[in-house]
C-alpha atoms as a printed R data frame, in Angstrom:
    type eleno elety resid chain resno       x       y      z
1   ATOM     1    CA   UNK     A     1 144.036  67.649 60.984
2   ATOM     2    CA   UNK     A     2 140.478  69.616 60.898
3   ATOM     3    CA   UNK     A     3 140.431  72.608 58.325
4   ATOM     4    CA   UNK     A     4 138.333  74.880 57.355
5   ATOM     5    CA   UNK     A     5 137.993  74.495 53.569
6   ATOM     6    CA   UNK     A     6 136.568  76.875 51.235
7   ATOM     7    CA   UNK     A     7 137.645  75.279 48.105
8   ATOM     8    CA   UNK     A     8 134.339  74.850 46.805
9   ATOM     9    CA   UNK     A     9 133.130  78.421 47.814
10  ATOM    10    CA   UNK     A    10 136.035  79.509 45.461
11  ATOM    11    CA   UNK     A    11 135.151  77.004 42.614
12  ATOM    12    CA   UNK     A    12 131.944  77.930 42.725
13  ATOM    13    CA   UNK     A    13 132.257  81.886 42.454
14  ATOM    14    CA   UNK     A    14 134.139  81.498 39.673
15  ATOM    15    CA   UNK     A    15 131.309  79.177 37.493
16  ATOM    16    CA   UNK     A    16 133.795  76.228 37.151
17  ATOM    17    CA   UNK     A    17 133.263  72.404 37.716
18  ATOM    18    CA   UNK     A    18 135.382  69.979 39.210
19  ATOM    19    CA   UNK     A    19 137.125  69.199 36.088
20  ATOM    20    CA   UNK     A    20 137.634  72.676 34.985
21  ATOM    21    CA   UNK     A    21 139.680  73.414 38.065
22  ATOM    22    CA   UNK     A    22 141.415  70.239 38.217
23  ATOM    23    CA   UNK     A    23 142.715  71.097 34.718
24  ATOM    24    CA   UNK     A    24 143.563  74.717 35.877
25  ATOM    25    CA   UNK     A    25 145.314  72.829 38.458
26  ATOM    26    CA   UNK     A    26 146.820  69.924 36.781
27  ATOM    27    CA   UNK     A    27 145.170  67.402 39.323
28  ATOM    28    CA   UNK     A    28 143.220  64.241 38.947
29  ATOM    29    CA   UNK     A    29 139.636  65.437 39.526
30  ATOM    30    CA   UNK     A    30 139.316  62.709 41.709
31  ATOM    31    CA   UNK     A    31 141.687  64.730 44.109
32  ATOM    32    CA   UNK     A    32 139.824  67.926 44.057
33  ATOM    33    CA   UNK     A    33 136.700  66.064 44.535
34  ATOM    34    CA   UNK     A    34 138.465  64.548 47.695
35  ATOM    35    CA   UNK     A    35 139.783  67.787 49.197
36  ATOM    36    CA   UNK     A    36 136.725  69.810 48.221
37  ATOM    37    CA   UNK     A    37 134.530  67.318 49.905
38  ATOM    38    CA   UNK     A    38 137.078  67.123 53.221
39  ATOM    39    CA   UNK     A    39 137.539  63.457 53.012
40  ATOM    40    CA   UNK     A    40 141.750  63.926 52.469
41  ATOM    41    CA   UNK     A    41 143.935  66.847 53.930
42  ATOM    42    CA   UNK     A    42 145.592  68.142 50.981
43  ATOM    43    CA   UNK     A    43 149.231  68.112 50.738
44  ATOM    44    CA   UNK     A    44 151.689  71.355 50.351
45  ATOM    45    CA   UNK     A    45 151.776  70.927 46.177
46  ATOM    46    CA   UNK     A    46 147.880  69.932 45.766
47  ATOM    47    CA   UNK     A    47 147.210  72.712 48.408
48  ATOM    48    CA   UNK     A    48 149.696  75.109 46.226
49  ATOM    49    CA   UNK     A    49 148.483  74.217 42.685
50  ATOM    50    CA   UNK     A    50 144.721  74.988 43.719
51  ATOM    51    CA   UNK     A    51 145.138  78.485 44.921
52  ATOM    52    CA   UNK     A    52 147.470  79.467 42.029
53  ATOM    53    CA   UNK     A    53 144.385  77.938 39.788
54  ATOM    54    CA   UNK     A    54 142.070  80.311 41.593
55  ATOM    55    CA   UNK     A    55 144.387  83.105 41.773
56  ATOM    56    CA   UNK     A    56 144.068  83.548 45.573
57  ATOM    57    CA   UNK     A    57 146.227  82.383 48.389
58  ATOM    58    CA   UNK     A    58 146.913  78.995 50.191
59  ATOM    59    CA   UNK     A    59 145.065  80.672 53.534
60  ATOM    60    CA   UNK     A    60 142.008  81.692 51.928
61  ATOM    61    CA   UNK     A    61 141.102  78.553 50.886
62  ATOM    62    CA   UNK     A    62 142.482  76.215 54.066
63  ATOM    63    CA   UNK     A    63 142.551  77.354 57.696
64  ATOM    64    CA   UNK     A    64 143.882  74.563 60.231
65  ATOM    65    CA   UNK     A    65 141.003  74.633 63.132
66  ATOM    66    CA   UNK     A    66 142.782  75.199 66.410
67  ATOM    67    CA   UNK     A    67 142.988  71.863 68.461
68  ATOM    68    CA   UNK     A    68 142.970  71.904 72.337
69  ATOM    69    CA   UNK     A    69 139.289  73.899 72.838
70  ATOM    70    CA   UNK     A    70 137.796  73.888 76.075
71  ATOM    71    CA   UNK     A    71 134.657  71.600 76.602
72  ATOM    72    CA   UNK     A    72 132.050  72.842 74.888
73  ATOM    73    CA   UNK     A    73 130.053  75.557 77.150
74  ATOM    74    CA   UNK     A    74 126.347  76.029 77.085
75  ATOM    75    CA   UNK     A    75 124.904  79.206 75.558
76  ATOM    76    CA   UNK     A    76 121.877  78.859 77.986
77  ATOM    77    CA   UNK     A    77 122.106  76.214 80.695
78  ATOM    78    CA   UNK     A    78 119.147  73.889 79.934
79  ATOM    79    CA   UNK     A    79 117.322  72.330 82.838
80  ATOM    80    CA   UNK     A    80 117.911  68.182 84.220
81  ATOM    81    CA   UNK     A    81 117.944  66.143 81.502
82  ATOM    82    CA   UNK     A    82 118.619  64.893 77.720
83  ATOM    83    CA   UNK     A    83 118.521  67.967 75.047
84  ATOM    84    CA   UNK     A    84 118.742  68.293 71.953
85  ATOM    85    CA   UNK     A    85 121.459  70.931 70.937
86  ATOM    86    CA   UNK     A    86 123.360  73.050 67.809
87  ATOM    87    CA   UNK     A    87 126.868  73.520 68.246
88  ATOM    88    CA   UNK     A    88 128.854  77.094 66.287
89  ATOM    89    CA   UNK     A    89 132.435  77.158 66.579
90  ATOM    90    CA   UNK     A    90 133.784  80.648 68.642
91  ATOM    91    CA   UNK     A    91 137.512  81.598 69.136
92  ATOM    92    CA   UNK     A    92 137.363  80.794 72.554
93  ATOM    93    CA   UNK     A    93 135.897  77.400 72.183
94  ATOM    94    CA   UNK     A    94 132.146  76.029 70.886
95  ATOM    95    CA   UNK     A    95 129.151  77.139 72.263
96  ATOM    96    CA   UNK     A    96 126.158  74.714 72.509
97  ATOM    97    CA   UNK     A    97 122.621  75.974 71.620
98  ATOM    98    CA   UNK     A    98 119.308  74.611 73.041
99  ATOM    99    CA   UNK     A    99 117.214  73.628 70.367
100 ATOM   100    CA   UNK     A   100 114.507  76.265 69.681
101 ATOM   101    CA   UNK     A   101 111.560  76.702 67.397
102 ATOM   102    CA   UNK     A   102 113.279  78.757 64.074
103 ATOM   103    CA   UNK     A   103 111.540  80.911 61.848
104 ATOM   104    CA   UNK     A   104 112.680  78.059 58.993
105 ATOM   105    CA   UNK     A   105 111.316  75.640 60.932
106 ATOM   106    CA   UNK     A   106 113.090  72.577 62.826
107 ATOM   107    CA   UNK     A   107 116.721  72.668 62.243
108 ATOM   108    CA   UNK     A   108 118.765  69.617 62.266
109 ATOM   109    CA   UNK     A   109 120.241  69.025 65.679
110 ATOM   110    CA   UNK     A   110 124.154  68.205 65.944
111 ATOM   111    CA   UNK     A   111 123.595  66.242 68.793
112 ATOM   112    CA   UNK     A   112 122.208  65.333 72.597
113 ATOM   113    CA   UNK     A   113 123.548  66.309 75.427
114 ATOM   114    CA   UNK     A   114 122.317  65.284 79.566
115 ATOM   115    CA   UNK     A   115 122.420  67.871 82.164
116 ATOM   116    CA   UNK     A   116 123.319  67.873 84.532
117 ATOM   117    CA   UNK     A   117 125.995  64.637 84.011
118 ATOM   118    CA   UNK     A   118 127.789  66.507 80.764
119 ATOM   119    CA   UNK     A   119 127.584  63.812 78.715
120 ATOM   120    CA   UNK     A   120 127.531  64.717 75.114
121 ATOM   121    CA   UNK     A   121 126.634  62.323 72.154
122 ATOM   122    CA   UNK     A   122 127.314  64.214 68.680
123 ATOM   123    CA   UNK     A   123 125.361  63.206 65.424
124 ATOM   124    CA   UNK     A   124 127.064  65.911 62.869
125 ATOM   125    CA   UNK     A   125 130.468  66.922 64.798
126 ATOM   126    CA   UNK     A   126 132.018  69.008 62.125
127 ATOM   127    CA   UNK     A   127 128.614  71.446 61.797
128 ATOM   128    CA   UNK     A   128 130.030  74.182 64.544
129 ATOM   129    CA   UNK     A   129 132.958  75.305 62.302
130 ATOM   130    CA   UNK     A   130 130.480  76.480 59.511
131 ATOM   131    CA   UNK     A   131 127.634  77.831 61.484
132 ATOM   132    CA   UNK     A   132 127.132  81.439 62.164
133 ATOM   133    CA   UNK     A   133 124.365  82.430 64.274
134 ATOM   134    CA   UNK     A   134 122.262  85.446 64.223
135 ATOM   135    CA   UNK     A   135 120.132  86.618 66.369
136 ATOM   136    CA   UNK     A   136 117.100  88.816 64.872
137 ATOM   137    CA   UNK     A   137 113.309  88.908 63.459
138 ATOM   138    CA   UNK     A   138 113.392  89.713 59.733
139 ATOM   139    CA   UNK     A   139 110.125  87.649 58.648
140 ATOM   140    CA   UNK     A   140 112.093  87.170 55.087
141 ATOM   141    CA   UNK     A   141 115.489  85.490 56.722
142 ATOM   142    CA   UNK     A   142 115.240  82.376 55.083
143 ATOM   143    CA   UNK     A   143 116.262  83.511 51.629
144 ATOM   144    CA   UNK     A   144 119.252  84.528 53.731
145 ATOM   145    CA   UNK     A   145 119.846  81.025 54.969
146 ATOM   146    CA   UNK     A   146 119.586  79.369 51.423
147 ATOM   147    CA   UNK     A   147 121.966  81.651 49.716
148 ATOM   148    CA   UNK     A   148 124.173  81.402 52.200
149 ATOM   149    CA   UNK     A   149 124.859  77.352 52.161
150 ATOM   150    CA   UNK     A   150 124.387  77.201 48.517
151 ATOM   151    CA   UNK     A   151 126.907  80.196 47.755
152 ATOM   152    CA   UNK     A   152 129.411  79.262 51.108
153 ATOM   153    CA   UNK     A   153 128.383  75.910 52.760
154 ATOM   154    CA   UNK     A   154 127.580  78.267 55.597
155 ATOM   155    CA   UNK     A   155 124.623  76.905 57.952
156 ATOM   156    CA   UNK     A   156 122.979  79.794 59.316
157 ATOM   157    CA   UNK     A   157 121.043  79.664 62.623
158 ATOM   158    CA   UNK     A   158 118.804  81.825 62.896
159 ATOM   159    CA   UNK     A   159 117.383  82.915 66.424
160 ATOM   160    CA   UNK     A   160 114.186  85.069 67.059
161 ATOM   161    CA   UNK     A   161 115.253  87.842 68.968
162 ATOM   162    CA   UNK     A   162 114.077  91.907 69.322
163 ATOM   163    CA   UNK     A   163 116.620  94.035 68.184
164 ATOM   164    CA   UNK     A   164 118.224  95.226 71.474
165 ATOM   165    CA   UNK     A   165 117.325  91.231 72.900
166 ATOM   166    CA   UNK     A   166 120.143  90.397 69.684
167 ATOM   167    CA   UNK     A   167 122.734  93.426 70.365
168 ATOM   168    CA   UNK     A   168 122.792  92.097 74.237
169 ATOM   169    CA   UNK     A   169 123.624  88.407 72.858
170 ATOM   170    CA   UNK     A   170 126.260  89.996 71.067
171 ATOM   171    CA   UNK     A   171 127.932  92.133 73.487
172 ATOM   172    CA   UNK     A   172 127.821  88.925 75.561
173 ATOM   173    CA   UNK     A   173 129.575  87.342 72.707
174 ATOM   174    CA   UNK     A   174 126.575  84.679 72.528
175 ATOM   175    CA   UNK     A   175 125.607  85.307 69.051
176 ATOM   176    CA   UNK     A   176 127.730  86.086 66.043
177 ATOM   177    CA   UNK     A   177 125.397  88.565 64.477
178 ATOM   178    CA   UNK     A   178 122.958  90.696 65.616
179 ATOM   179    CA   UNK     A   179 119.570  91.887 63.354
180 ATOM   180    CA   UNK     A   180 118.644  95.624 64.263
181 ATOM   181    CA   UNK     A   181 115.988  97.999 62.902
182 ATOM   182    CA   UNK     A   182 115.089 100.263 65.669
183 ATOM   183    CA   UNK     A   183 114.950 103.607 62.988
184 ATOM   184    CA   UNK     A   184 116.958 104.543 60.112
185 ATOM   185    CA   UNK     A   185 120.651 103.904 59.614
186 ATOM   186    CA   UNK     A   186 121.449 106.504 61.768
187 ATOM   187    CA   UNK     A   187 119.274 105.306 64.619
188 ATOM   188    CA   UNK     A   188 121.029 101.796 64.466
189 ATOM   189    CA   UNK     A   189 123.943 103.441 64.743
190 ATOM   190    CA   UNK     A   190 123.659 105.111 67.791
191 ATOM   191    CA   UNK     A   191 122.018 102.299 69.676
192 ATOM   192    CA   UNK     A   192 125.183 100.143 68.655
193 ATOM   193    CA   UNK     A   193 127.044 102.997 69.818
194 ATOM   194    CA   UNK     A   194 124.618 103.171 73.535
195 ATOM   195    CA   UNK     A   195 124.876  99.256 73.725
196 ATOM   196    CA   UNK     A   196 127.756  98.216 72.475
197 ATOM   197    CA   UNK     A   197 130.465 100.546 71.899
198 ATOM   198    CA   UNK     A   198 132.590 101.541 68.845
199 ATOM   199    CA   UNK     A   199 134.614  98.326 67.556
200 ATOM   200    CA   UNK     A   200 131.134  96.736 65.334
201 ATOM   201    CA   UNK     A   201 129.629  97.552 61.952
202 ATOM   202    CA   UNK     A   202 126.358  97.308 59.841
203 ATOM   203    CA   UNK     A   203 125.560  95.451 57.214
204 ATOM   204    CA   UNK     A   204 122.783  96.482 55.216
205 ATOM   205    CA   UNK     A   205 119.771  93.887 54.395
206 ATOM   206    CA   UNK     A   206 117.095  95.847 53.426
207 ATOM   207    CA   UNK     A   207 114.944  99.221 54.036
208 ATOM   208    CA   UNK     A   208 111.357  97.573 55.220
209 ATOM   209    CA   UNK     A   209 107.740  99.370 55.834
210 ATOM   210    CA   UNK     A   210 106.761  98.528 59.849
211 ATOM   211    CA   UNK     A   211 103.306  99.527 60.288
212 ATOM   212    CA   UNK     A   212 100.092  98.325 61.740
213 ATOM   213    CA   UNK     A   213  98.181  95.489 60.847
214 ATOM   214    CA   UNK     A   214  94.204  95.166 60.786
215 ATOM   215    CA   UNK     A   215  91.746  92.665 61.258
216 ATOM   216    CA   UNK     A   216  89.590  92.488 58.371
217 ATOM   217    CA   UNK     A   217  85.997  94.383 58.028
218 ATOM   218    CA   UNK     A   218  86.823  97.185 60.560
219 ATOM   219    CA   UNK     A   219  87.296 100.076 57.962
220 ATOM   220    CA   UNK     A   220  89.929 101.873 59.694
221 ATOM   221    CA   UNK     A   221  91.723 103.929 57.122
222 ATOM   222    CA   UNK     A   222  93.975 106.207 58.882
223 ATOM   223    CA   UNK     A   223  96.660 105.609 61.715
224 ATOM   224    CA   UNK     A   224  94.856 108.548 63.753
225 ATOM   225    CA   UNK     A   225  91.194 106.387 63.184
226 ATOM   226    CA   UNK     A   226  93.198 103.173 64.818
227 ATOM   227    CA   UNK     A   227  94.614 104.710 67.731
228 ATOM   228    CA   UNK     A   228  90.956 106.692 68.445
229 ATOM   229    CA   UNK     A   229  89.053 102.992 68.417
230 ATOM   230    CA   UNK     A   230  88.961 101.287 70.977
231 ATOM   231    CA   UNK     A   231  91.010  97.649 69.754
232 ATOM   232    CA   UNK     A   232  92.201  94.769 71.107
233 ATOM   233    CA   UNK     A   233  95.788  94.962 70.463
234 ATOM   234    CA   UNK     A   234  98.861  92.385 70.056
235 ATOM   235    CA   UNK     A   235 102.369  93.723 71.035
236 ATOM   236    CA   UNK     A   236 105.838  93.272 70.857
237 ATOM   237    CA   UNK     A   237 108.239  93.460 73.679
238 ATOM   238    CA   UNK     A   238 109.802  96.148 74.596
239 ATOM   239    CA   UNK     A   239 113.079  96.654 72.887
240 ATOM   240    CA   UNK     A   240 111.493  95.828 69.397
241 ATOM   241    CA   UNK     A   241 111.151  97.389 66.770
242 ATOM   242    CA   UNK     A   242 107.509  97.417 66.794
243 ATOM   243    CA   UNK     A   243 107.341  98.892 69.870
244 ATOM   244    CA   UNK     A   244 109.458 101.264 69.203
245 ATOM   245    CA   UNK     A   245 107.301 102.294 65.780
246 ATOM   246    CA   UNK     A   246 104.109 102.330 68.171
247 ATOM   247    CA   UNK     A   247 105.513 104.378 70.461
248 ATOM   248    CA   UNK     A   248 106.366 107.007 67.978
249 ATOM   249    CA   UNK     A   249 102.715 107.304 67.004
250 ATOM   250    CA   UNK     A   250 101.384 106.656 69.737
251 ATOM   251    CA   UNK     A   251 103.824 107.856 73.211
252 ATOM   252    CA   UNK     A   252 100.867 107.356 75.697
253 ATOM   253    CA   UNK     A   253  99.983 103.899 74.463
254 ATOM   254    CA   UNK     A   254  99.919 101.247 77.647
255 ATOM   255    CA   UNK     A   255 100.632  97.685 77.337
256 ATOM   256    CA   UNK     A   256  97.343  96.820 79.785
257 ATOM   257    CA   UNK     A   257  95.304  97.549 76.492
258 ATOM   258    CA   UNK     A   258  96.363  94.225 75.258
259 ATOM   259    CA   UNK     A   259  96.717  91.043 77.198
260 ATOM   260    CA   UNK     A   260  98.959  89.677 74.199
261 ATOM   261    CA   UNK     A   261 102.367  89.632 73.322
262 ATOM   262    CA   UNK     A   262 104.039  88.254 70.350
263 ATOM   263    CA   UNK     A   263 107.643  87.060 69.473
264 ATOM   264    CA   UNK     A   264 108.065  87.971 65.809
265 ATOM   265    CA   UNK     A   265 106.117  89.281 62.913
266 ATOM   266    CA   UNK     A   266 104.782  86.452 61.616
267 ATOM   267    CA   UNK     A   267 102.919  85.662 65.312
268 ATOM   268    CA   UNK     A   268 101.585  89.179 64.802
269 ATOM   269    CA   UNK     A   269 100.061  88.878 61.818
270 ATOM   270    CA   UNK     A   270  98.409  85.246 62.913
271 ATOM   271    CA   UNK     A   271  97.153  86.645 66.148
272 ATOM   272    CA   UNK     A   272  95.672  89.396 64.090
273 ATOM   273    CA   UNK     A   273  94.451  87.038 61.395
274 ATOM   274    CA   UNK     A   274  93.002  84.604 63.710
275 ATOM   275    CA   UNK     A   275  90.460  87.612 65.732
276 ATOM   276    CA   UNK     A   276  92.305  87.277 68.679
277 ATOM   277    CA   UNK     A   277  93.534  90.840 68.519
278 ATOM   278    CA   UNK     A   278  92.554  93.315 65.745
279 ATOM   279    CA   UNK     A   279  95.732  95.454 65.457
280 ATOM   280    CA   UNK     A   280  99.286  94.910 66.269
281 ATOM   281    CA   UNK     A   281 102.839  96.229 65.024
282 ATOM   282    CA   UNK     A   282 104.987  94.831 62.297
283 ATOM   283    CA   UNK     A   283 106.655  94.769 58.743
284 ATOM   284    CA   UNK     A   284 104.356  94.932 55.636
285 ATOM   285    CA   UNK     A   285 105.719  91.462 54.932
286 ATOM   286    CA   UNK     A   286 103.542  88.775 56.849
287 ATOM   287    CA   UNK     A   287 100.363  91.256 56.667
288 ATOM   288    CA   UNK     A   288 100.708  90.797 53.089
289 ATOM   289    CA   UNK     A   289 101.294  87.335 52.990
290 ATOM   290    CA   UNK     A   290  98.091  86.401 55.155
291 ATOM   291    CA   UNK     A   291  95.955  88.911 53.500
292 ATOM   292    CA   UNK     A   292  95.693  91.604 56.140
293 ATOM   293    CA   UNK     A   293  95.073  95.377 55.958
294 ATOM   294    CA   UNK     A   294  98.022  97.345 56.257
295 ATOM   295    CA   UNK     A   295  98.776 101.241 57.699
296 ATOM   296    CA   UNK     A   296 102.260 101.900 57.218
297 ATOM   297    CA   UNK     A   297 103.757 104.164 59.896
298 ATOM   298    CA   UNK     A   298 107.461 104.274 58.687
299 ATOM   299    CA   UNK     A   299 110.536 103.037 56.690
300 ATOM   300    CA   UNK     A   300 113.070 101.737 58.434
301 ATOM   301    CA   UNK     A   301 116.801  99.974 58.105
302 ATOM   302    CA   UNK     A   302 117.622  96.464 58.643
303 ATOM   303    CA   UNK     A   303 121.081  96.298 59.875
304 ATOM   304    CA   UNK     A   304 123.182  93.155 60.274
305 ATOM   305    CA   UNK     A   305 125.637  94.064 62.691
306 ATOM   306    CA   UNK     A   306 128.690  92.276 63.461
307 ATOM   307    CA   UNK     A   307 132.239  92.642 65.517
308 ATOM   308    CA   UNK     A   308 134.736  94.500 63.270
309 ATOM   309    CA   UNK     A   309 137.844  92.707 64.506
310 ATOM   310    CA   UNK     A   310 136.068  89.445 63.324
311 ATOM   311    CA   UNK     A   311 135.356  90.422 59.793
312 ATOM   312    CA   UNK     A   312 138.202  88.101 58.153
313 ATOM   313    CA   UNK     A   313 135.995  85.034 59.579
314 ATOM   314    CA   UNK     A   314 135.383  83.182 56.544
315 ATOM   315    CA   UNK     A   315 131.759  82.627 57.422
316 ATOM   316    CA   UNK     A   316 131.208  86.586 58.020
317 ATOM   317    CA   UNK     A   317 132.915  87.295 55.079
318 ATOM   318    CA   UNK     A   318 130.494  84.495 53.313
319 ATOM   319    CA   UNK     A   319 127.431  86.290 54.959
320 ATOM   320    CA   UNK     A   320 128.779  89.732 53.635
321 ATOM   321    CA   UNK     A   321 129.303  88.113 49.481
322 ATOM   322    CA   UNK     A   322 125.695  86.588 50.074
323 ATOM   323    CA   UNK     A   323 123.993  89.615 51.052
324 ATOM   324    CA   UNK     A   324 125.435  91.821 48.156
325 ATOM   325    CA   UNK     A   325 124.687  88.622 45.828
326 ATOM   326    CA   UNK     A   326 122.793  89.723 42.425
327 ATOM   327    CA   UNK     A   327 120.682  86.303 43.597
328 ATOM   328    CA   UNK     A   328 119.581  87.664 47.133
329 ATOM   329    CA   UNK     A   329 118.822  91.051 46.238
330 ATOM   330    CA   UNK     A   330 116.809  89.923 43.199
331 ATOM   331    CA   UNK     A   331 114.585  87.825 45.586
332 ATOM   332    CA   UNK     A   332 114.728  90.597 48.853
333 ATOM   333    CA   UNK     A   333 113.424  93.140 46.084
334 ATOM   334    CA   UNK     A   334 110.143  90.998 44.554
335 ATOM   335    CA   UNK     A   335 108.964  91.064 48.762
336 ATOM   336    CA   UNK     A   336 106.183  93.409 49.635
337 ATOM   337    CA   UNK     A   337 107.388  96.253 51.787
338 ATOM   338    CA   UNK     A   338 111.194  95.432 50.621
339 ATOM   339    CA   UNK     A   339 113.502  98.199 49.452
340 ATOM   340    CA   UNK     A   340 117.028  96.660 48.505
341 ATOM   341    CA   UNK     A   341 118.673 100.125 47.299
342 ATOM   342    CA   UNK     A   342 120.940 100.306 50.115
343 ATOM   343    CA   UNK     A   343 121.857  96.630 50.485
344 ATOM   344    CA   UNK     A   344 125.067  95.604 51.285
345 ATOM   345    CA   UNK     A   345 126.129  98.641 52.289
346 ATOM   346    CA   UNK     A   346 128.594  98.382 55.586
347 ATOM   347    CA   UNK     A   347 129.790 100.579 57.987
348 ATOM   348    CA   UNK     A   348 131.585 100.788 61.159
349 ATOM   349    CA   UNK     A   349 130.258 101.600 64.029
350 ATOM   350    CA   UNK     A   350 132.712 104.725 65.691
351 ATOM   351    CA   UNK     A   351 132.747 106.305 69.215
């Protein structure tokens, strides 16, 4: 039998050892080492002394994984022939993942897979049960993937998607979270409400500044003296958040001024950096890190947003301890253009 163990998630939260709660528990430490680590099934009494040790129930800590999935199914159907793939466990089965560039870098792959014979070889095949995906662009999500497998054990994947790009992959059930900041709270809201429908909620990450970055030595000082010179300009795509903040400021603004478009923040800020654009969109964030001028144009939420009958997942419940960590908070807060007052705050989404 395949669990889902969150014994040491439990430990851990509480500051013990190994030792301490096999003492708690009156069991060899050799035993919790083996249950913790998932190399035994624990029996009824082992399974029984550990959550009255930790004061919770039998079910929060083990969860049998439902046997008899379907084949695994393609998230995107890659072309003809041998890719590498992640796999994340669904309730309806495991969905496999093309392997994509991340904005942590390359991502260990859980195995390779031919199109179009089907054959699937798997390197790690017990990764898809704790892997949650998100789809989103905050520049700063890797703090979000380290406290998440050091607190939970949780691998996060994270995707680079525009904020309604993400909310489509999760009305299509593709994604398990989706990363918005098209506005404030309130504008979230009501394009969750447009796009998906009541039955989601928010999670708050942070309150960011989006503005505009500069290329160095064009003393621009003023969002009015960008938009009156005449610059080469990188974008985002349409559905962004970026685009969004330009077109606030800027309503008649037309993409054939720039013959660039860029994926995510940090590709703003190196387009920008590098002279071949001198302005483009994005959080104060990379423009910081890189050494850029920066004209903030607004503040604005960034909203983790999630199904609401799916909250008792283990690994959304992980994401939702790890956001309102003291840990994460402490590091969100020391980033340039990062408000955390708000964070961790969650709402549902209503009609």
């Amino acid at each position: 039998m395949r669990l889902v163990n969150r014994l040491r998630q439990f430990r851990t939260r509480r500051g013990w050892s190994q030792q301490e709660l096999a003492d708690r528990a009156g069991l060899p430490r050799s035993t919790v080492s083996a249950v913790e680590t998932g190399r035994v099934v624990p029996s009824v009494a082992v399974a029984l002394a550990l959550a009255e040790a930790l004061g919770c129930e039998v079910t929060d800590l083990f969860r049998p994984i439902p046997t008899g999935r379907r084949r695994p199914t393609w998230v995107i159907e890659p072309g003809p022939g041998l890719h590498r793939f992640w796999a994340a466990a669904f309730p309806d089965g495991v969905r496999l993942y093309p392997v994509e560039p991340t904005p942590v870098g390359t991502r260990p792959h859980d195995g390779v897979a031919e199109s179009p014979s089907g054959r699937v070889e798997w390197r790690h095949s017990g990764e898809a049960d704790r892997t949650l995906v998100l789809a989103g662009c905050d520049p700063a999500v890797g703090l979000l993937v380290e406290t998440l497998a050091r607190m939970a054990g949780v691998r996060l994947l994270p995707l680079t998607r525009s904020s309604r790009a993400a909310l489509e992959l999760l009305r299509e059930d593709r994604v398990h979270v989706a990363g918005v900041h098209l506005g404030t709270g309130e504008v979230n809201r009501a394009v969750v409400r447009e796009v998906l429908g009541p039955g989601y909620c928010l999670l708050r990450l942070a309150r960011w500044e989006e503005g505009i970055m500069l290329g160095q030595g064009l003393g621009l000082r003023s969002v009015r003296e960008v938009l009156r010179a005449r610059l080469r300009w990188v974008l985002r795509e349409p559905g962004s958040g970026a685009w969004e903040c330009l077109r606030e400021v800027a309503p008649r603004f037309r993409r054939r001024r720039s013959g660039r478009t860029a994926g995510d923040h940090w590709t703003v800020a190196a387009v920008v950096r590098g002279g071949w654009a001198q302005a483009g969109v994005g959080v104060r964030l990379p423009a910081a890190e890189v050494g850029l001028p920066f004209l903030s144009v607004r503040r604005e939420d960034y909203d983790l947003c999630f199904r609401v009958d799916r909250s008792d997942d283990p690994r959304l419940r992980a994401l939702v301890e790890a956001v309102r960590s003291r840990a994460l908070r402490a590091r969100l807060a020391d980033l340039p253009g990062y408000d955390t007052s708000t964070t961790g705050a969650l709402e549902s989404v209503e009609a």
